[in-house]
Structures are given as structure tokens and as C-alpha cells.
N, C-alpha and C positions, 0 to 999 in steps of 0.2 A: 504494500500500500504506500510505501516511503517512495516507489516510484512513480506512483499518481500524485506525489504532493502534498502527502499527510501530512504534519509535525509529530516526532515523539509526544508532544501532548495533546494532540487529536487523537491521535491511537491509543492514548490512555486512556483519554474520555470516553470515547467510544467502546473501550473496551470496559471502564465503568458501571456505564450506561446498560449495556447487555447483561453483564454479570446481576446489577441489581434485578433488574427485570426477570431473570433468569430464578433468583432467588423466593425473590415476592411468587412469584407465580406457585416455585415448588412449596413453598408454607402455604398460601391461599390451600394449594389440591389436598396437603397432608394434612391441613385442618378439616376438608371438604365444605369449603365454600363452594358456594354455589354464584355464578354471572348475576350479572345483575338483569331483571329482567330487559329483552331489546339488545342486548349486548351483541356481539356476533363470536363470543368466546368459542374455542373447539372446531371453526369450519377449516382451517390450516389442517385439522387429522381426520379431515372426513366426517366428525360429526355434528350433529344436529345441536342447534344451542336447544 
């Protein structure tokens, strides 16, 4: 990505950014929350919100 232009602190942020997301989502499932209704959670794996 450092050959498209990024900065070491683009790639960090970015890579920040995904990790949190990453994380929130796996505690949201292991507590089993539920989307909020309307949402379009789950169509990325094929399922039905």
C-alpha cells in the first residue's frame, strides 16, 4: 500500500480502524446481540437480516 501512497500513519489508522470494528462486532455476536431492526447486518455471508 506504501506504493499507492499511504503514510506509515495511514496504515496505522487504517489498520486501527478495522481491528476495532473487527473486535466490537466479535463481542456484539458472543454476547448475541441482535441488529438493530432495518439494519442490513449479515447480507456480506449470505444471510437474511
Amino acid at each position: 500500500m506504501r506504493s499507492q501512497g499511504f503514510t506509515d500513519r495511514e496504515l496505522h489508522d487504517a489498520a486501527q480502524v478495522v481491528a476495532y470494528f473487527n473486535y466490537i462486532n466479535r463481542i456484539a455476536d458472543g454476547l448475541g446481540v441482535d441488529p438493530e431492526p432495518g439494519s442490513r447486518a449479515g447480507e456480506t455471508h449470505g444471510e437474511s437480516p
